[in-house]
GUDREN-319701 format. One record per residue: residue number from 1; x, y, z of N, C-alpha, C in turn; chain. Coordinates in steps of 0.2 Angstrom, whole numbers, m for minus. Example, Ala and Ser with C-alpha at 12.3 -4.5 7.8 and 13.67 -1.06 7.14 Angstrom:
<sites>
[1; [66; m28; 39]; [62; m22; 39]; [66; m16; 39]; "A"]
[2; [64; m11; 35]; [68; m5; 36]; [64; 0; 39]; "A"]
</sites>
This chain:
<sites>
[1; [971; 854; 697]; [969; 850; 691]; [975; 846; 688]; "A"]
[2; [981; 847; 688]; [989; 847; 686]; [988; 848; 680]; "A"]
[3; [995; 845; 678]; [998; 847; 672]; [993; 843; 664]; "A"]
[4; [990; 847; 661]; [986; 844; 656]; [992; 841; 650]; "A"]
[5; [989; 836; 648]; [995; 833; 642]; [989; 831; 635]; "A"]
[6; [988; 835; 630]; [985; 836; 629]; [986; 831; 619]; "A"]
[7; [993; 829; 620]; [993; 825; 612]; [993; 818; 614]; "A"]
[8; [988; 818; 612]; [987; 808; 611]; [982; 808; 602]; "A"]
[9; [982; 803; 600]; [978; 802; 595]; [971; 803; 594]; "A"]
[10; [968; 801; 601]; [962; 803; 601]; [959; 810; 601]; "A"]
[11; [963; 814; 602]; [963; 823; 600]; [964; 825; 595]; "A"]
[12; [967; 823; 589]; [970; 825; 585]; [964; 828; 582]; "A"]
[13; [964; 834; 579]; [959; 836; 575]; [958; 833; 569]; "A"]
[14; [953; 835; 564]; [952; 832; 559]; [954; 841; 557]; "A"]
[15; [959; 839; 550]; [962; 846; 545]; [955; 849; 542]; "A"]
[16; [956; 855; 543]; [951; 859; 540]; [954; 863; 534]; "A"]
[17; [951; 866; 527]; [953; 869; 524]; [951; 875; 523]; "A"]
[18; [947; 875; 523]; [941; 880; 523]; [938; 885; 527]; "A"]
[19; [939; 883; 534]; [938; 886; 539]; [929; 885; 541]; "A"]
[20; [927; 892; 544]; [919; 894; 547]; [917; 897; 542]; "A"]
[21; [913; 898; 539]; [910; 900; 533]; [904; 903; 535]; "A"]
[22; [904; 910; 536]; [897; 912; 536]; [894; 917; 530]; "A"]
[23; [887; 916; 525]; [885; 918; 522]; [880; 922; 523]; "A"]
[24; [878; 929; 525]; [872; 932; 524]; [871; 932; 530]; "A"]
[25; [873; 930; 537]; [868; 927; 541]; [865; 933; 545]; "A"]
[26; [858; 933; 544]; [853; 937; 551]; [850; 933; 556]; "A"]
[27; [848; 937; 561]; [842; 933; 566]; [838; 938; 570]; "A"]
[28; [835; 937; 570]; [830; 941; 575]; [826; 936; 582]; "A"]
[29; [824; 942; 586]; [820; 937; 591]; [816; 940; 594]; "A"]
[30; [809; 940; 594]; [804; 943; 597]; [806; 952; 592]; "A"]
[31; [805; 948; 587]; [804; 954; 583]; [811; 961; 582]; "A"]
[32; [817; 958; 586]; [822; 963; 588]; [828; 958; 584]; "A"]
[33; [832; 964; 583]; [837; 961; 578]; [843; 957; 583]; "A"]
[34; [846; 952; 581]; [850; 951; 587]; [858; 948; 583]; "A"]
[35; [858; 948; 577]; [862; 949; 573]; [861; 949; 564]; "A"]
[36; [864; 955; 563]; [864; 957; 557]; [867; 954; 553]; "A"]
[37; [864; 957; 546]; [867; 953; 542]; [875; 952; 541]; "A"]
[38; [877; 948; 544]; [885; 943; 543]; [888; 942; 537]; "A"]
[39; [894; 942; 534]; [895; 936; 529]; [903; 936; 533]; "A"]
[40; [906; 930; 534]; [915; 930; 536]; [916; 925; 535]; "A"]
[41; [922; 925; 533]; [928; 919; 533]; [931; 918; 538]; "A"]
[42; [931; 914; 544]; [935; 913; 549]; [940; 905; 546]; "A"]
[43; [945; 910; 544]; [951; 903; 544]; [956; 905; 548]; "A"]
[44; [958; 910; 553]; [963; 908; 556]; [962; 905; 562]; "A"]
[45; [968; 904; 564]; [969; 898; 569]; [966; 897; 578]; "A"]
[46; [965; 905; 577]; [965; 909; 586]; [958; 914; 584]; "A"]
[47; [953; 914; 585]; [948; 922; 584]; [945; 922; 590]; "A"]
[48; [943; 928; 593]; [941; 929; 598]; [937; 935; 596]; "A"]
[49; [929; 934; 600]; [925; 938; 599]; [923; 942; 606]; "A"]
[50; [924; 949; 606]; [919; 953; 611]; [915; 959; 610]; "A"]
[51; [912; 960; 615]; [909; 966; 615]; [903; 965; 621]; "A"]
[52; [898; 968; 621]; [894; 970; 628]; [889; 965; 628]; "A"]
[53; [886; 965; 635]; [881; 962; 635]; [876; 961; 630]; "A"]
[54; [874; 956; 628]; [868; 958; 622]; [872; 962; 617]; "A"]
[55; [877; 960; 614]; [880; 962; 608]; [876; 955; 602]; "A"]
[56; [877; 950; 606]; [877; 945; 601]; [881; 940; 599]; "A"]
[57; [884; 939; 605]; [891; 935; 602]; [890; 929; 604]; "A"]
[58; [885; 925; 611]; [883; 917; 611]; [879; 918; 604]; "A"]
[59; [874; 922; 604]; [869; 920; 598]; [874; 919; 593]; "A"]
[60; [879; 921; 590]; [887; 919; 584]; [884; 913; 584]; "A"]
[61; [888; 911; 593]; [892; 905; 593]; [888; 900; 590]; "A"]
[62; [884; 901; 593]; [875; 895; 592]; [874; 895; 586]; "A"]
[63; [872; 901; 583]; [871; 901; 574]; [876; 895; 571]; "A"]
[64; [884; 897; 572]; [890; 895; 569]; [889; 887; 570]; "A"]
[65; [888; 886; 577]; [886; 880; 579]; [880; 872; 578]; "A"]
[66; [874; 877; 574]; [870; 875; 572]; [865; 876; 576]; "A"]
[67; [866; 875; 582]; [860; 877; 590]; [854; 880; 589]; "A"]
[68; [856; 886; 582]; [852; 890; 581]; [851; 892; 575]; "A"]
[69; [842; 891; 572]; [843; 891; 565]; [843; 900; 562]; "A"]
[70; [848; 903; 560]; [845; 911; 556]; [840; 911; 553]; "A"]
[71; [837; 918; 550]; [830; 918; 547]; [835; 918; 541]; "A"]
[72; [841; 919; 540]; [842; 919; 531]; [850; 917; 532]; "A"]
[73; [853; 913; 528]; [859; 914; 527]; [862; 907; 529]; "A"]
[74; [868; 902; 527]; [871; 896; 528]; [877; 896; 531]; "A"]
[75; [879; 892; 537]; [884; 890; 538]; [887; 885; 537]; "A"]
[76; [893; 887; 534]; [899; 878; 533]; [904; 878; 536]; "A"]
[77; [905; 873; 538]; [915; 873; 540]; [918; 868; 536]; "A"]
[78; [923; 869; 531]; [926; 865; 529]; [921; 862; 524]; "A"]
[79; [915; 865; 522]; [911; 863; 515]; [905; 859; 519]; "A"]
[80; [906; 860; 524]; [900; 854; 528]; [896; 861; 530]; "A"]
[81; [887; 861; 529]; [881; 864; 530]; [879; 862; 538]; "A"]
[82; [881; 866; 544]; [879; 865; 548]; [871; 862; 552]; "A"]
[83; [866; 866; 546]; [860; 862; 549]; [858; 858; 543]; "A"]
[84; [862; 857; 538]; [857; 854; 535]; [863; 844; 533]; "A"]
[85; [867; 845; 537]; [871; 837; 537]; [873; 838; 544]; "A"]
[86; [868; 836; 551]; [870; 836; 557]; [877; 830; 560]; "A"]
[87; [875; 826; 554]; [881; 821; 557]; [888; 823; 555]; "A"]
[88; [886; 825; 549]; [895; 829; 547]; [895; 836; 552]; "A"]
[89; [890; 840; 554]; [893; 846; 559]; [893; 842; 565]; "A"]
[90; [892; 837; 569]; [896; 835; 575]; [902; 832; 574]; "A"]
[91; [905; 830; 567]; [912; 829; 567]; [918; 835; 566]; "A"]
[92; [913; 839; 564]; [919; 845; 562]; [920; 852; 568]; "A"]
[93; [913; 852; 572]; [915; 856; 579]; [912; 854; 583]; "A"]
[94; [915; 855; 589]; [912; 855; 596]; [912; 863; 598]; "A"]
[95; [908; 861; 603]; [908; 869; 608]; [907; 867; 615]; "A"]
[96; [908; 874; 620]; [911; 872; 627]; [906; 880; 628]; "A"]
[97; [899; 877; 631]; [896; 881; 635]; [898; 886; 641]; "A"]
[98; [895; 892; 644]; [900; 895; 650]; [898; 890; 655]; "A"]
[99; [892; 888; 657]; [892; 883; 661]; [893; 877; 659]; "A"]
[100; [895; 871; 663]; [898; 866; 660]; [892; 862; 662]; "A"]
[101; [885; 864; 667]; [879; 858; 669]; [876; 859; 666]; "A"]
[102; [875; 864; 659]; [871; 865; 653]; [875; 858; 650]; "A"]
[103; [879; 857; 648]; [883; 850; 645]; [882; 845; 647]; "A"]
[104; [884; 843; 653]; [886; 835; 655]; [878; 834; 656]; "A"]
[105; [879; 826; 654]; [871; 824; 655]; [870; 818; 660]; "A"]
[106; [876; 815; 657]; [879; 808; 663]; [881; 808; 670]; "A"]
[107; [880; 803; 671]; [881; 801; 677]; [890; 800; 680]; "A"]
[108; [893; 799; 676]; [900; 795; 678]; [903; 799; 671]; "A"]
[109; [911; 802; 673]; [915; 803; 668]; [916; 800; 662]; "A"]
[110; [917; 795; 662]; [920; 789; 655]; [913; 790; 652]; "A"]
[111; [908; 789; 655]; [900; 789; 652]; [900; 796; 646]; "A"]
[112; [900; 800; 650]; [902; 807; 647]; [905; 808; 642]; "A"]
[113; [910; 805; 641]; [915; 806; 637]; [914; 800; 631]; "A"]
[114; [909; 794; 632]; [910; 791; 629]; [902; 793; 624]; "A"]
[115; [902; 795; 626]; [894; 797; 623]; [895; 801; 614]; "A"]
[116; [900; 805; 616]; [902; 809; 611]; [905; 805; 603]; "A"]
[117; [907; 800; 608]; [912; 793; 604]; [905; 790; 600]; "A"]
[118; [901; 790; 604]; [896; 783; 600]; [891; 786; 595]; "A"]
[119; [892; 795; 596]; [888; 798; 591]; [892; 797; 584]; "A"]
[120; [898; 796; 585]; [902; 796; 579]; [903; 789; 577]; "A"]
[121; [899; 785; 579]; [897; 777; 575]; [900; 771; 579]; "A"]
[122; [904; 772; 583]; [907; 768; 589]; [903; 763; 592]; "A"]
[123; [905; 758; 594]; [900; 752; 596]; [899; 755; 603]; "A"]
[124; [895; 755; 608]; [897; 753; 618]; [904; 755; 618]; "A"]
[125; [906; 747; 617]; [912; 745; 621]; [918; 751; 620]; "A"]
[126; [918; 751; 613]; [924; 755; 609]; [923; 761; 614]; "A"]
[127; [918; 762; 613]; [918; 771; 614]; [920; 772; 622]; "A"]
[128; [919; 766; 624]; [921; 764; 632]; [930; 765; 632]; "A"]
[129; [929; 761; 628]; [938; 761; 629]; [941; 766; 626]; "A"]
[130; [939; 771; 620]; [943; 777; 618]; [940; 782; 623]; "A"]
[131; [935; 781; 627]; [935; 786; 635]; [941; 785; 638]; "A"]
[132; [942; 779; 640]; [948; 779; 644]; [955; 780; 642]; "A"]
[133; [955; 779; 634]; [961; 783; 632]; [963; 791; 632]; "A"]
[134; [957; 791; 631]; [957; 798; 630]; [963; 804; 638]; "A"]
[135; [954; 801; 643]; [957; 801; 651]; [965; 799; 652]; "A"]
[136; [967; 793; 651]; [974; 793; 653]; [976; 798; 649]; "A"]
[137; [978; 799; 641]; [978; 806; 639]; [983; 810; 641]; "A"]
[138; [977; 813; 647]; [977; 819; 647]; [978; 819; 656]; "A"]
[139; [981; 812; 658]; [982; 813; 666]; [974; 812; 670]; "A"]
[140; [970; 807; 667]; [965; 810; 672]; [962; 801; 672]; "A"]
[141; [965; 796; 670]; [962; 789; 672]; [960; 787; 678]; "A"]
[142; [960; 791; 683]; [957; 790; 689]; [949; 793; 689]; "A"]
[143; [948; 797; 685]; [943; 803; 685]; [937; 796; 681]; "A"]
[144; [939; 789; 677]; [932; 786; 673]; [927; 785; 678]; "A"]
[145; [925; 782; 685]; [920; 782; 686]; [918; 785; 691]; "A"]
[146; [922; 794; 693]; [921; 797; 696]; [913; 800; 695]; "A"]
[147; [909; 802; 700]; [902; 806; 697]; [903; 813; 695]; "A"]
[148; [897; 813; 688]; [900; 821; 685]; [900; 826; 692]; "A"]
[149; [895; 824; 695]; [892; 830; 701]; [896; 832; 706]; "A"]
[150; [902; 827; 705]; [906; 828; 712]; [911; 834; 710]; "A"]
[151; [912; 833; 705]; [919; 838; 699]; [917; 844; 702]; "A"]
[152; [922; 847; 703]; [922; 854; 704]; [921; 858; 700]; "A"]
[153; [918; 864; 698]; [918; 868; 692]; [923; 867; 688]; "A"]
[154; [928; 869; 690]; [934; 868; 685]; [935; 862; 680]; "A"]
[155; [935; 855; 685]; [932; 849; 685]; [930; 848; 679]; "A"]
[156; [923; 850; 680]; [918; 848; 676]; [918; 853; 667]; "A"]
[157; [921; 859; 669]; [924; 863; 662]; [928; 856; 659]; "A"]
[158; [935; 854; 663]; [940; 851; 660]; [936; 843; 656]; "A"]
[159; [932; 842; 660]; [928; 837; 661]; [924; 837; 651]; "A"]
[160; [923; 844; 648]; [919; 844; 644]; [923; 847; 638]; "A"]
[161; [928; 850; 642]; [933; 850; 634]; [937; 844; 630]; "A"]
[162; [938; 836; 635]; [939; 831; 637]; [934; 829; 630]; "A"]
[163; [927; 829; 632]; [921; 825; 630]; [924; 828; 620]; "A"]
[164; [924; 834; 621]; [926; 837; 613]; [929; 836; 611]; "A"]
[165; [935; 836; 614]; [944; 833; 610]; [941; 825; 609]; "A"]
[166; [937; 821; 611]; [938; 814; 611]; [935; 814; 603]; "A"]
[167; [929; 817; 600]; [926; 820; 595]; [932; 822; 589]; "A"]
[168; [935; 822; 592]; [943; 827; 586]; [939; 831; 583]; "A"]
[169; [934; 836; 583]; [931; 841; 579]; [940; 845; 575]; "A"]
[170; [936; 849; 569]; [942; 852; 565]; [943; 861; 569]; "A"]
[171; [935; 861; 573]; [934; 868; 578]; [933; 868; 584]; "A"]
[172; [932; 872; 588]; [930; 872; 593]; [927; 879; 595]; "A"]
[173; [921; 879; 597]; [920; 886; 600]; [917; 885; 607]; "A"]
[174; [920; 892; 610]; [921; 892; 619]; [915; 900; 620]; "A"]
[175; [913; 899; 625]; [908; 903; 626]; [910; 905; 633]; "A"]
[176; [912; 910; 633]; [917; 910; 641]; [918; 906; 646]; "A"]
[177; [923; 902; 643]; [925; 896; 647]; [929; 895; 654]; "A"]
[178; [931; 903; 654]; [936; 905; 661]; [930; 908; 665]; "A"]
[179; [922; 908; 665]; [919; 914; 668]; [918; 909; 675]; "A"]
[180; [918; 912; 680]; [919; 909; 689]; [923; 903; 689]; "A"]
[181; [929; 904; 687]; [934; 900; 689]; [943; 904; 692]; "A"]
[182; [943; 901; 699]; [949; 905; 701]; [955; 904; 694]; "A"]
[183; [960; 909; 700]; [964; 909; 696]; [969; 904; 692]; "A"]
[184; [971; 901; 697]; [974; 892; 696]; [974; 889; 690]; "A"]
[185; [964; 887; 692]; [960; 885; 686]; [961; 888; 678]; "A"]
[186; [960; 894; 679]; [960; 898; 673]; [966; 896; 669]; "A"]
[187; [971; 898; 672]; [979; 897; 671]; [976; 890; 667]; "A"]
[188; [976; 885; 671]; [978; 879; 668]; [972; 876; 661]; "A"]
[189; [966; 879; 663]; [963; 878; 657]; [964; 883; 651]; "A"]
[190; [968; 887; 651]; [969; 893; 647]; [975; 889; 644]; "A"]
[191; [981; 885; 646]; [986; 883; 646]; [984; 877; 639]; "A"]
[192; [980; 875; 642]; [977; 868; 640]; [972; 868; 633]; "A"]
[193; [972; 874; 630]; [968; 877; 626]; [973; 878; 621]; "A"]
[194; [978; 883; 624]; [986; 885; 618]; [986; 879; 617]; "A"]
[195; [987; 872; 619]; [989; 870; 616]; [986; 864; 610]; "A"]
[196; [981; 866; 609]; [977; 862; 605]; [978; 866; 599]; "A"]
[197; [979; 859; 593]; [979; 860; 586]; [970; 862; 583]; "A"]
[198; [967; 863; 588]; [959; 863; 584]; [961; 872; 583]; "A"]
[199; [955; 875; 577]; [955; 880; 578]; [948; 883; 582]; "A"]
[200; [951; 890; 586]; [950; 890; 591]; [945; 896; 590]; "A"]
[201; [937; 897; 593]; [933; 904; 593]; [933; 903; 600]; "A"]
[202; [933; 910; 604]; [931; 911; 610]; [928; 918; 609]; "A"]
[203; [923; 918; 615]; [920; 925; 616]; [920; 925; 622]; "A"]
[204; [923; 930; 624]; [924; 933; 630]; [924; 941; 633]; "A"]
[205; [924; 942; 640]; [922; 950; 639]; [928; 950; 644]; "A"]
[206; [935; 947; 645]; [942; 949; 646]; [945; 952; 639]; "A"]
[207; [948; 956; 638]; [956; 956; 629]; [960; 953; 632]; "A"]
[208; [962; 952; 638]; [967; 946; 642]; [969; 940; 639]; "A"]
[209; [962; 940; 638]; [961; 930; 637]; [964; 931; 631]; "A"]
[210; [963; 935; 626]; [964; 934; 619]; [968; 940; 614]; "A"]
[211; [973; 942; 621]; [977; 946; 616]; [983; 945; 609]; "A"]
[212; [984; 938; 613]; [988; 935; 606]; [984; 930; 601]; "A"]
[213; [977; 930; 601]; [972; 928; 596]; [977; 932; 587]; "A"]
[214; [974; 929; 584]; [976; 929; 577]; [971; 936; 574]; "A"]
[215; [964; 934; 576]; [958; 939; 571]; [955; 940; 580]; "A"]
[216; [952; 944; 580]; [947; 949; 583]; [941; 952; 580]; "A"]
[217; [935; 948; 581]; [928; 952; 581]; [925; 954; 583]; "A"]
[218; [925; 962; 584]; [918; 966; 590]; [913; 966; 587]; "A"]
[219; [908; 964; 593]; [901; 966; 590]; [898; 971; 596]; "A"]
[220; [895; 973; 592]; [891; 981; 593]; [882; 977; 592]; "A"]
[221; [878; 977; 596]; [871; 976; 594]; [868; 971; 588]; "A"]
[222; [874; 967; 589]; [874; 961; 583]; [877; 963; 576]; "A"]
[223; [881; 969; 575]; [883; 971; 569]; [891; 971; 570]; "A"]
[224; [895; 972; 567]; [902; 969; 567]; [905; 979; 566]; "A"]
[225; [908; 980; 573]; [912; 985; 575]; [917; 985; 573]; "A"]
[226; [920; 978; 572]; [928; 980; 569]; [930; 971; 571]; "A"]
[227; [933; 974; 564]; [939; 965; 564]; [945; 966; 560]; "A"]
[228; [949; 962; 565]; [956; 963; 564]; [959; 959; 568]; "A"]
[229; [968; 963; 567]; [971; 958; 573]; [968; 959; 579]; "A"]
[230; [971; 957; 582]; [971; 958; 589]; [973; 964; 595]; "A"]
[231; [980; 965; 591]; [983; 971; 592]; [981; 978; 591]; "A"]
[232; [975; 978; 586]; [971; 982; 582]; [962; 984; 585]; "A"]
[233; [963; 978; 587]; [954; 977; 587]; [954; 980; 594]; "A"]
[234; [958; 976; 599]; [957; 975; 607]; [960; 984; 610]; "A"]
[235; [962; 987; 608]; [965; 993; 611]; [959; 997; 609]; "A"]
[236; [957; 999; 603]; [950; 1001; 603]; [945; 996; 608]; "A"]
[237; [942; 992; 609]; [937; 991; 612]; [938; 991; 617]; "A"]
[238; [943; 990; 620]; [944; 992; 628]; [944; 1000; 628]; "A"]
[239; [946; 1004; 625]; [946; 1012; 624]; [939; 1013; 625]; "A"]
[240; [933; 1009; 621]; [926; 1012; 621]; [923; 1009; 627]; "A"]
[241; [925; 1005; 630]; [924; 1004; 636]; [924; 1006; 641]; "A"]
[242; [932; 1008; 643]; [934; 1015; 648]; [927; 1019; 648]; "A"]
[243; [926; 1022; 641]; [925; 1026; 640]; [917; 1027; 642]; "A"]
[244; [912; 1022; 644]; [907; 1021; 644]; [906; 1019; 651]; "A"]
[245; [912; 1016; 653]; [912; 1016; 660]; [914; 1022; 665]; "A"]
[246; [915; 1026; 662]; [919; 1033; 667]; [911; 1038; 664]; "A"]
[247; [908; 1035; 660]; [902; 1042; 658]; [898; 1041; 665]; "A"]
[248; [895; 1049; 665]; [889; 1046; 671]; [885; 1042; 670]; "A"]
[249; [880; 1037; 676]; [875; 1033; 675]; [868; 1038; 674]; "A"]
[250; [867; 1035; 669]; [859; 1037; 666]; [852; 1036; 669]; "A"]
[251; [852; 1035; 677]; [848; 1034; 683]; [843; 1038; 685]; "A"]
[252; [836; 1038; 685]; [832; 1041; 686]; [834; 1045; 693]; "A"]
</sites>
């Protein structure tokens, strides 16, 4: 992929003051709880969430992100009401699916990328050419009228954290954005992530990805196991994990 260069103007986040702001939040689904009631302040710079399968932590992202409406309780970032001003919650976050072909909807890169541009008020044309600034950016001007479908995974990851920096959201949240990507890849999308001024949620089921994260959230069955640093959070839930993985299997 080479070397990602990720400061130009068209990335620059928009400042947050305030943070992710969650009040009260529940949700259920088919009548099963799939996150409890919430309240948190997410102002630091780095947070990373994990825990098991079916903990809850896409359903977070989704909530946080507006995707998905709670049965109770509101989200804001920075004082913006995520479902209730859709056009102010697509300036203030983006988010980056585990698969990148849930995202991309275009046909051609620049397309892709300028889509996001024209949602935030931009003519065609503009949104055309801050595509391409964006791409040269970041090393990739050869990439505007490549086809999405030819990108490699990797590719087409890079391809969609691109479409979201071009957005300058003030957030960003990652829903396991290293998962089936070799090692190279990961390196350099993990690289390419440090160095972005947006603030950053990811949920992942490595502590790898996230041991020098700022805050750490475990989720346990959608209820919150433990928050903290990182240094604090991640040594226990790697510990309950050994720990569930050496028990015997509970196999008929």
């Amino acid at each position: 992929m080479g070397k990602p260069c990720l400061r130009h103007h068209w990335a620059k986040a928009v400042t947050t003051s305030q943070g992710i702001i969650l009040d009260d939040i529940a949700l259920t689904r088919a009548g099963r709880p799939v996150l409890a009631p919430l309240t948190l302040s997410l102002t630091e710079r780095r947070i990373g969430v994990v825990g098991r399968n079916g903990s809850g932590k896409s359903s977070l992202l989704r909530v946080i992100a507006g995707l998905q409406q709670p049965d109770r309780g509101r989200v804001s970032i920075d004082g913006t009401d995520m479902l209730g001003d859709r056009k102010g919650a697509i300036r203030r976050l983006g988010i980056l699916f585990q698969n990148p072909d849930h995202q991309i909807i275009f046909p051609t890169v620049e397309e892709e990328i300028a889509f996001g541009i024209r949602q935030l008020g931009a003519s065609r044309e503009s949104a055309r050419e801050k595509a391409r600034a964006v791409l040269a950016a970041h090393g990739r001007a050869d990439w505007a009228a490549r086809q999405t479908q030819a990108l490699s995974q990797g590719q087409r990851h890079y391809l969609c954290l691109m479409a979201v920096l071009a957005m300058a959201p003030a957030a960003i949240l990652l829903d396991e954005p290293f998962s089936g990507l070799d090692i190279p890849t990961t390196m350099q999308l993990h690289h390419a992530l440090a160095g972005l001024d947006q603030q950053i949620v990811l949920v992942t089921h490595d502590p790898a990805q996230i041991q020098s994260f700022d805050r750490v959230l475990w989720l346990e069955e959608g209820r919150l196991q433990a928050d903290g640093p990182a240094g604090t959070v991640l040594p226990a839930f790697t510990a309950r994990m050994q720990e569930l993985g050496e028990a015997p299997p509970c196999w008929p």
